[in-house]
C-alpha positions in Angstrom: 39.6 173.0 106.1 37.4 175.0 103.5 34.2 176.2 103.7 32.9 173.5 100.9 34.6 170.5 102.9 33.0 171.0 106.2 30.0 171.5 104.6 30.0 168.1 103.1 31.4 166.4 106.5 28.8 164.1 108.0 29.1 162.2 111.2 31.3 159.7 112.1 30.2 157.0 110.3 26.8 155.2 110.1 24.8 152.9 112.2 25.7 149.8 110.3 29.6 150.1 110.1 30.6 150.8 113.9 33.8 151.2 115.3 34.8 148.6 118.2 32.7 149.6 121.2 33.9 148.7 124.6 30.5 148.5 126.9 30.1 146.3 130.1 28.7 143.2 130.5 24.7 142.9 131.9 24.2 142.8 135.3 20.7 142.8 137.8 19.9 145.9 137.2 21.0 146.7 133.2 20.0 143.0 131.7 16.6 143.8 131.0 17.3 147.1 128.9 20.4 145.0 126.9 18.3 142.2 126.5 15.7 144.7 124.7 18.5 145.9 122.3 19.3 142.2 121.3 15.3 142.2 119.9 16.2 146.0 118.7 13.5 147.8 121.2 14.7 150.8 123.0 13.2 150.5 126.8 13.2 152.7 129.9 12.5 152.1 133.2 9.1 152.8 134.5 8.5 153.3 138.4 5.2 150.8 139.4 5.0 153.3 141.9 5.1 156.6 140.6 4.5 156.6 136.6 8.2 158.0 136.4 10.2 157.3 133.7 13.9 157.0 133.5 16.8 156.3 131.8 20.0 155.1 132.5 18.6 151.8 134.6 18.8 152.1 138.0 17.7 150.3 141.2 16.2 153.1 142.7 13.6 155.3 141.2 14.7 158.8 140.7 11.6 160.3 141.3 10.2 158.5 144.4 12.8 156.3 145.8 11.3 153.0 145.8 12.1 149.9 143.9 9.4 148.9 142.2 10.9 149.4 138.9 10.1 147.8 135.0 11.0 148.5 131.8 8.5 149.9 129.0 8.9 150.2 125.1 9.2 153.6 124.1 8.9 155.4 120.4 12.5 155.8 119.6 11.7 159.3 118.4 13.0 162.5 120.0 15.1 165.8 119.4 18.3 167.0 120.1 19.2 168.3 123.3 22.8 169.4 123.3 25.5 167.7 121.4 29.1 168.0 120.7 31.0 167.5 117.9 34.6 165.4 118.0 37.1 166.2 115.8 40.1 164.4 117.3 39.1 160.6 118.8 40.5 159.8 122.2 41.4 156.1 120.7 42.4 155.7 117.0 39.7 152.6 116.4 37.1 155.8 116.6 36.9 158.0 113.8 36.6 161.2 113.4 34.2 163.8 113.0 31.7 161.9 115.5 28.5 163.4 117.4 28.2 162.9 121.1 24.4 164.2 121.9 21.8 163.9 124.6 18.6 163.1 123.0 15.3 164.2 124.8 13.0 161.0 123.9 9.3 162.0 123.3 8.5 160.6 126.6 10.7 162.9 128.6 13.9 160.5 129.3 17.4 161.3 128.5 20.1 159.3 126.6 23.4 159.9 125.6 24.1 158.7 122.2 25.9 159.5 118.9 23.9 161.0 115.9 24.6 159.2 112.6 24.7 160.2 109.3 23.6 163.3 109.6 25.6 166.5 108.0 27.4 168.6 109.9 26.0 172.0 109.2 22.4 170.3 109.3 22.9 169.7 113.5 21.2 171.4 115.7 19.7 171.6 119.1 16.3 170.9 119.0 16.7 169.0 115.7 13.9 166.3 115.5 15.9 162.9 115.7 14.7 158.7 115.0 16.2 155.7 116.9 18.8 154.2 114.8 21.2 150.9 116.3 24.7 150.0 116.0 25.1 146.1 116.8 27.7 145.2 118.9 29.4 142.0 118.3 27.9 140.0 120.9 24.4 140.7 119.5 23.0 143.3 121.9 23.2 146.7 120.3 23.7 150.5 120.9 20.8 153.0 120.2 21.9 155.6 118.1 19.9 158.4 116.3 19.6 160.2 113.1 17.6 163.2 111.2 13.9 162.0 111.3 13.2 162.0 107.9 9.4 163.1 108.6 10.4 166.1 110.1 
């Protein structure tokens, strides 16, 4: 592939046209944070205990060890940690070039997400970054991220 090709590659898609995304069902300790994605609101969990936040839900807190655990709104900004770019899909209903990043919110959690429409050659770590979702079909949805435009 040319130089003037790649350049005009952007990310696997966009946040409103997803591919079929296999994620698991709710359970006691994840059904807060989907239910937050049904009203589109990106939460973490926030130890009662400690102040710590965190992110993937768990029924421990990372920090202290008790469970004294809720979840709290967050901005939905943050920048780029370390991403990687996919040029051949493990499963044909994904497509190709797609962004697998971990995105350092503002408030010092971790996700690991996809970054959407968003050139190529304009990634890069550090690379301020806005909360974006992809709706799954059941009505909960996936928090993806793109270029803040502000930035």
């Amino acid at each position: 592939m040319g130089t003037e090709a790649s350049t005009a590659e952007h990310t696997g898609g966009n946040a409103e046209s997803p591919p079929e995304y296999r994620v698991p069902p709710p359970d006691e300790v994840t059904a807060g944070w989907w239910d937050a994605t049904r009203e589109r609101r990106l939460v973490v969990q926030r130890c009662l205990d400690c102040a710590h936040l965190q992110h993937y839900p768990r029924a421990l807190c990372t920090a202290c060890g008790k469970t004294s655990l809720e979840f709290t709104d967050v901005s939905g900004r943050g920048r780029i940690d370390t991403y990687s770019v996919t040029h051949r899909a493990p499963r044909p209903d994904l497509t190709p070039p797609y962004v697998v990043a971990r995105v350092r919110l503002a408030e010092g959690p971790v996700l690991l997400t996809n970054i959407v429409d968003c050139p190529l050659d304009r990634l890069a770590c550090d690379l301020p970054v806005v909360l974006a979702w992809r709706p799954l079909p059941d009505g909960r949805a996936l928090p993806v991220f793109r270029p803040d435009p502000d930035a």
